[in-house]
C-alpha positions as CSV (number, residue, x, y, z in Angstrom):
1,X,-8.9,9.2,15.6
2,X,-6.3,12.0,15.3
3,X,-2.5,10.6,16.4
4,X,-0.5,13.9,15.4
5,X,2.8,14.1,16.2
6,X,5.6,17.1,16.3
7,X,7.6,14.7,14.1
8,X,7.2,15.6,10.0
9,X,5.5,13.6,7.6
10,X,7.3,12.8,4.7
11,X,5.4,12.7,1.4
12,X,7.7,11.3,-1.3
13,X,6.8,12.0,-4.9
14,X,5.0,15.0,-3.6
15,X,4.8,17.1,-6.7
16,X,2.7,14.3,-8.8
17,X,-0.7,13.4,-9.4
18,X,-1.6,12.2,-5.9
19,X,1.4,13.8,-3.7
20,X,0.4,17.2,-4.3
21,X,-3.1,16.7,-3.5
22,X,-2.3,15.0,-0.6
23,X,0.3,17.6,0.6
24,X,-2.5,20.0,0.8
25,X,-4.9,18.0,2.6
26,X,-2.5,17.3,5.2
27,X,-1.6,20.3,5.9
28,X,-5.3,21.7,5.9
29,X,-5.8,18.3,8.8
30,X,-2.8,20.7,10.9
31,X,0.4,17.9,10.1
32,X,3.5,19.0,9.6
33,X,4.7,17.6,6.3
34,X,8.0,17.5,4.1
35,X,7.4,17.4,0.5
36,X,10.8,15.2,-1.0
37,X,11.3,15.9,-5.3
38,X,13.3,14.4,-6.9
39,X,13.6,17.8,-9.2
40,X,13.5,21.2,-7.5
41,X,10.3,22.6,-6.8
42,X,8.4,24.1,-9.9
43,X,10.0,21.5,-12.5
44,X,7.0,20.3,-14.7
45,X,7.1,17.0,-13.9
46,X,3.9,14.6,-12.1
47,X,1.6,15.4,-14.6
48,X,1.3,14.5,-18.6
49,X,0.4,17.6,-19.5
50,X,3.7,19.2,-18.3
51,X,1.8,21.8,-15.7
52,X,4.2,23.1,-12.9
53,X,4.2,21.4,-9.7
54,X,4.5,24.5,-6.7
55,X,4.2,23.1,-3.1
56,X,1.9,24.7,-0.8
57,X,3.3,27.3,1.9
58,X,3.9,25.6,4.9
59,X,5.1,22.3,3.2
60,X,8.9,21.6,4.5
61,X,11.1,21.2,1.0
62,X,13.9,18.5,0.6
63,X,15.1,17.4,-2.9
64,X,16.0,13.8,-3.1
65,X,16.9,10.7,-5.0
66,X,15.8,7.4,-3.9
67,X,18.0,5.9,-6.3
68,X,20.6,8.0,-4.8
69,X,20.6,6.8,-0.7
70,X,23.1,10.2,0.3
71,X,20.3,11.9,-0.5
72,X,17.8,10.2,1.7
73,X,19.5,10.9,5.3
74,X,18.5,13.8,5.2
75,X,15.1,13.5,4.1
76,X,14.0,11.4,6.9
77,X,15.6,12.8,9.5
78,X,13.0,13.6,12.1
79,X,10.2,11.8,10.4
80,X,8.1,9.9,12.3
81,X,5.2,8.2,9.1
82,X,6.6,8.7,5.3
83,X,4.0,8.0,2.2
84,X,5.6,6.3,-0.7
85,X,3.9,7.5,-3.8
86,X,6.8,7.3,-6.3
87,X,7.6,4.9,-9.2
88,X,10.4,5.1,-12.2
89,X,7.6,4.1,-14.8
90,X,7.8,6.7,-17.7
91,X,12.0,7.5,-16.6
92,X,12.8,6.3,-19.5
93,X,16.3,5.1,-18.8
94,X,16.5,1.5,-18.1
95,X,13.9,-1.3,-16.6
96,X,11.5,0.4,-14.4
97,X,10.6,-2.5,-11.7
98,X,14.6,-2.7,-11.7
99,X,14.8,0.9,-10.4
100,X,11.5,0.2,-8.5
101,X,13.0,-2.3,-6.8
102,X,16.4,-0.7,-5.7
103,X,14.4,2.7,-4.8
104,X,12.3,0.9,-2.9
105,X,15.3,-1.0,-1.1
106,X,17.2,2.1,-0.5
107,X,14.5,3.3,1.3
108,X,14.1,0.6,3.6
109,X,17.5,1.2,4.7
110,X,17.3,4.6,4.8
111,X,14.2,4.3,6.9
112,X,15.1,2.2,9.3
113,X,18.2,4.2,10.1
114,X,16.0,6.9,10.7
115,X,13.6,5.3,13.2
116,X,10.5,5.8,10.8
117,X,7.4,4.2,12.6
118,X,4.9,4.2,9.6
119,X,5.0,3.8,6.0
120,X,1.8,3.9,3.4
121,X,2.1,2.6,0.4
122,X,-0.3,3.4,-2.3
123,X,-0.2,0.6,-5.1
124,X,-2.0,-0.5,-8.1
125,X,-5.5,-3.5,-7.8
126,X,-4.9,-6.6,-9.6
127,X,-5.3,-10.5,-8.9
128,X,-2.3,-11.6,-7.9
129,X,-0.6,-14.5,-9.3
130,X,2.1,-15.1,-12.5
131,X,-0.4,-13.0,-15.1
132,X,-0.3,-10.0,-13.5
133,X,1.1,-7.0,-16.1
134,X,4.9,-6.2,-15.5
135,X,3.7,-3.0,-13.9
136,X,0.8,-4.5,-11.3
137,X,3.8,-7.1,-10.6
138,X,6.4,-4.4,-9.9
139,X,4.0,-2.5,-7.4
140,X,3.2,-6.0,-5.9
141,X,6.9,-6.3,-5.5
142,X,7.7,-2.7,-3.8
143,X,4.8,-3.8,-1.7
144,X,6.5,-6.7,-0.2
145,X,9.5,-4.9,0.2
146,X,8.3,-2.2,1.9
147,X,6.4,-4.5,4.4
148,X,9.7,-6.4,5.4
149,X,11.1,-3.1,6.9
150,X,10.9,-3.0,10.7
151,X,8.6,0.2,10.7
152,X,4.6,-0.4,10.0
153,X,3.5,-0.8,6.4
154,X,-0.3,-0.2,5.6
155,X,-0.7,-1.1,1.7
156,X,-3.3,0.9,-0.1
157,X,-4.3,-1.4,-3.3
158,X,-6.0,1.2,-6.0
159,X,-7.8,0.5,-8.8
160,X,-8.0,3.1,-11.5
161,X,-8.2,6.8,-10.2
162,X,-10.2,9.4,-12.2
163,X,-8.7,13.3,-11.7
164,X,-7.1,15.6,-13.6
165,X,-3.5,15.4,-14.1
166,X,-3.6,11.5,-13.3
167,X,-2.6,9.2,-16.3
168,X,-5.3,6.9,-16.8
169,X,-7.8,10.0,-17.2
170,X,-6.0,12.0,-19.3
171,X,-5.2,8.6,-21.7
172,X,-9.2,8.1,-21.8
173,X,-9.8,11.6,-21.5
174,X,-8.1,12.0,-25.1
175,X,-9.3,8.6,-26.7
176,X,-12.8,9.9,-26.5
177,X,-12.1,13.6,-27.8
178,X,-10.1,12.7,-30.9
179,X,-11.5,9.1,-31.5
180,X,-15.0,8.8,-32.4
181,X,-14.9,5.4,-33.8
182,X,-12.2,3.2,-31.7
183,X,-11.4,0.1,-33.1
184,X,-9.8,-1.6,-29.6
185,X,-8.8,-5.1,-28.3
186,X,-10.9,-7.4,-25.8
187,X,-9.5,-5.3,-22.7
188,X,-12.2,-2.2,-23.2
189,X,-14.7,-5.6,-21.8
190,X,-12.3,-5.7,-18.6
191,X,-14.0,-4.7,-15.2
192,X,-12.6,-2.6,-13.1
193,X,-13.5,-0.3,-10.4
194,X,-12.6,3.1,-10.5
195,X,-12.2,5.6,-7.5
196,X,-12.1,9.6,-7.4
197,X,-9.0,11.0,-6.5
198,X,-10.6,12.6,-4.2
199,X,-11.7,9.9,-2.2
200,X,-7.8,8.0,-2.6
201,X,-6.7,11.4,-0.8
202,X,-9.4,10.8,1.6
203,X,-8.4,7.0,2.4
204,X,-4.5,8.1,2.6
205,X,-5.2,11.3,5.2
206,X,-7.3,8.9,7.2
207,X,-4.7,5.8,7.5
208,X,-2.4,8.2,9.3
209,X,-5.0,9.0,11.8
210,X,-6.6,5.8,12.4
211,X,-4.6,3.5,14.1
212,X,-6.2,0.6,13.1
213,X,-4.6,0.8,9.6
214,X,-1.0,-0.1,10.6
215,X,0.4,-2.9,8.9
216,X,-2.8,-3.9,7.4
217,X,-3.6,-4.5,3.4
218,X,-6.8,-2.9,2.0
219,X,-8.8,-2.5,-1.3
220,X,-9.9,0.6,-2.7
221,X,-12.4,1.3,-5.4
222,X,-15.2,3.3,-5.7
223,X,-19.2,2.7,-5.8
224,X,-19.4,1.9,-9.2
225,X,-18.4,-1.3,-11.5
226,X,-17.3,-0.9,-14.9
227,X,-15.8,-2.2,-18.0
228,X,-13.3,0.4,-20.2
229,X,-15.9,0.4,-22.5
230,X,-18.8,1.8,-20.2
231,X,-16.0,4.4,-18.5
232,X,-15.1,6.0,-22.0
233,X,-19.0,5.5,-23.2
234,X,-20.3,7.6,-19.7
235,X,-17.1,10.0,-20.3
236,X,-18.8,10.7,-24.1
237,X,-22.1,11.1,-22.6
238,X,-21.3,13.7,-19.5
239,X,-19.1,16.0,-22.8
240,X,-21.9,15.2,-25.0
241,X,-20.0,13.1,-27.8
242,X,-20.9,10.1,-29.6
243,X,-18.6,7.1,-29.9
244,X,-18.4,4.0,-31.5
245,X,-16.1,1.2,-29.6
246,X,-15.5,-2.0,-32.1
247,X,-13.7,-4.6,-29.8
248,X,-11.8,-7.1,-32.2
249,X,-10.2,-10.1,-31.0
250,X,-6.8,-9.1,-33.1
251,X,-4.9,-6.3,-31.6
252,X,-2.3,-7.0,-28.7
253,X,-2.3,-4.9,-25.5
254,X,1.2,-3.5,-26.9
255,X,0.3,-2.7,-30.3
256,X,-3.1,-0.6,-28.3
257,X,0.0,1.3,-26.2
258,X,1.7,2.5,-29.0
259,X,-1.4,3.4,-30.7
260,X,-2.6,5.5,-26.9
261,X,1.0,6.8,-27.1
262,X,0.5,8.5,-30.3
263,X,-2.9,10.1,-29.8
264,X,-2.8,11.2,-26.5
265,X,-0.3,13.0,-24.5
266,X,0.4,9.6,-22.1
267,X,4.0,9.0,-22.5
268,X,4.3,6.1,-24.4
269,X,6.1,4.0,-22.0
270,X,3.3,4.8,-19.4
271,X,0.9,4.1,-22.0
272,X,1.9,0.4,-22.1
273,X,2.4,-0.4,-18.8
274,X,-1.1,0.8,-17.9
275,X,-3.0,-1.1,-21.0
276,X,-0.6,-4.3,-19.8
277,X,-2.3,-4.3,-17.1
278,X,-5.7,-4.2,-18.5
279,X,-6.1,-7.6,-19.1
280,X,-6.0,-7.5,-14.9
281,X,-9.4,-7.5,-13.3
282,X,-9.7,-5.0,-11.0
283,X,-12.2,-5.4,-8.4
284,X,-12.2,-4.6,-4.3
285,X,-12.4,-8.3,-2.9
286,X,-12.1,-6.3,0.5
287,X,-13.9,-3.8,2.2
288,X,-13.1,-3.8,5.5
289,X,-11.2,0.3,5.2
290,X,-14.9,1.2,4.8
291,X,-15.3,0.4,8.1
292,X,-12.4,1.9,9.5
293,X,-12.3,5.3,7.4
294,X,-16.2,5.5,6.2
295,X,-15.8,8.1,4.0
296,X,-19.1,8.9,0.9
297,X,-17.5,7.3,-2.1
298,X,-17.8,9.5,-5.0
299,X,-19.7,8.2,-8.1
300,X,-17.8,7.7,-11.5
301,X,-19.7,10.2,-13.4
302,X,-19.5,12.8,-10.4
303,X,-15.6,12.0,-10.5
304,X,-15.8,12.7,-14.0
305,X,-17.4,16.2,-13.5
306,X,-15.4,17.3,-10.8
307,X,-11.9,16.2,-13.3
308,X,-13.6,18.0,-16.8
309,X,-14.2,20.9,-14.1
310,X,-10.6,21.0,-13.0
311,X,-9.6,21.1,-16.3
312,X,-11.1,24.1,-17.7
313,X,-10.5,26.2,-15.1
314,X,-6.4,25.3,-15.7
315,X,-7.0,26.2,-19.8
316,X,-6.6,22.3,-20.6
């Protein structure tokens, strides 16, 4: 069900991983969207590898801060549904749940002001609870903030999302080209279940359009179930390498980060947060957006493919 509107849709973080996909797709469903950077357009940031990060033509520009709340009026003005896709993990100046947590505040405000109706939020799958990694716990947070605004929050849980340009492929992405033998910590025998980017596009596009999404909470993953050990064993397989994985019960999750940050091009302060939050179990407990937005999930393997594919044809 298509609710368009001659209002704009705001995509924050839209030249990273997942906003510039998204930014395409929704113009390609015939929205009219604002794209909000917190650089100028064509600053290499959103991606690990440092590739530019152009807009597509149509896309409404507006640079803005949401640590800076001047810059947000503007932004929202006229905006009827906003995605929230940015985090300060990887800033490097400071705490980043603390900035997290005020960004997310701001906009709240800012929003309100504005008259926003909708907001999606996509955050990171975990248990919830007191073990949760500092980063799962800081999306958790910017969750629950979010949701006490007076517009309509629909939270979109991921678990791990395989594409190029997104940090938890490119971290295991390098780990199986330079590593042939990989000495690592109990986490590689952590579940999780990961989802094509593709699909996480598909699931965010849809929420706009189905009603039935507002102010709900859902779970996304895709078909398959696997530990960190099968994903990096399958990723040898499909680019024809052989790898040895020796769990040991001796190295700490932040000793592994520091490691990740010096043999692959993960910034190292991303690089901990995300094997943090290894420990975390990440299953879907709920399936009810399959219902709703009943897209074909995408295997691992075919994820895979389609993010090795990607790849070459940028020269990486």
């Amino acid at each position: 069900m298509t609710t368009q509107t001659s209002k704009a849709i705001l995509v924050t973080g839209a030249g990273g991983f997942i906003g510039r996909r998204l930014v395409r797709e929704l113009l390609q469903r015939g929205h009219r969207v604002r794209c909000m950077d917190r650089r100028p357009t064509g600053h290499p940031t959103g991606h690990p590898t440092g590739h530019p990060t152009g807009h597509p033509t149509g896309c409404e520009q507006v640079q803005a801060d949401l640590l800076d709340p001047d810059s947000l009026t503007a932004a929202l003005a006229d905006v009827d549904s906003a995605y929230y896709l940015v985090h300060s993990m990887g800033r490097g100046n400071g705490d980043f749940a603390d900035q997290d947590r005020q960004a997310a505040r701001n906009f709240v405000a800012a929003a309100e002001a504005a008259g926003v109706r909708r907001v999606i939020y996509l955050g990171g799958l975990g248990e919830t609870g007191d073990n949760l990694s500092h980063h799962l716990a800081s999306r958790l947070e910017v969750a629950h903030i979010l949701q006490s605004g007076r517009f309509s929050t629909t939270f979109l849980r991921a678990a791990v999302i395989i594409g190029y340009g997104g940090a938890s492929y490119e971290m295991v992405h390098s780990l199986v080209r330079r590593l042939p033998i990989m000495i690592t910590p109990r986490w590689v025998t952590t579940r999780n279940q990961p989802i094509a980017v593709a699909d996480v596009i598909a699931y965010l596009a849809g929420c706009l359009e189905e009603p039935g999404t507002s102010g709900q909470t859902f779970d996304i993953g895709g078909p398959d179930v696997l530990t960190y050990k099968e994903m990096m064993e399958r990723f040898a397989r499909i680019e024809g390498r052989r790898i040895w994985i020796v769990p040991v019960p001796v190295l700490t999750p932040k000793l592994s980060a520091y490691w990740v940050g010096l043999v692959t091009p993960v910034k190292a302060a991303i690089a901990i947060a995300l094997i943090e939050g290894l420990k975390n179990e990440v299953i879907c407990r709920d399936n009810r957006i399959r219902e709703l937005i009943p897209i074909p999930l995408t295997s691992f393997d075919d994820a895979l493919r389609t993010a090795l594919a990607e790849q070459q044809q940028a020269g990486g």
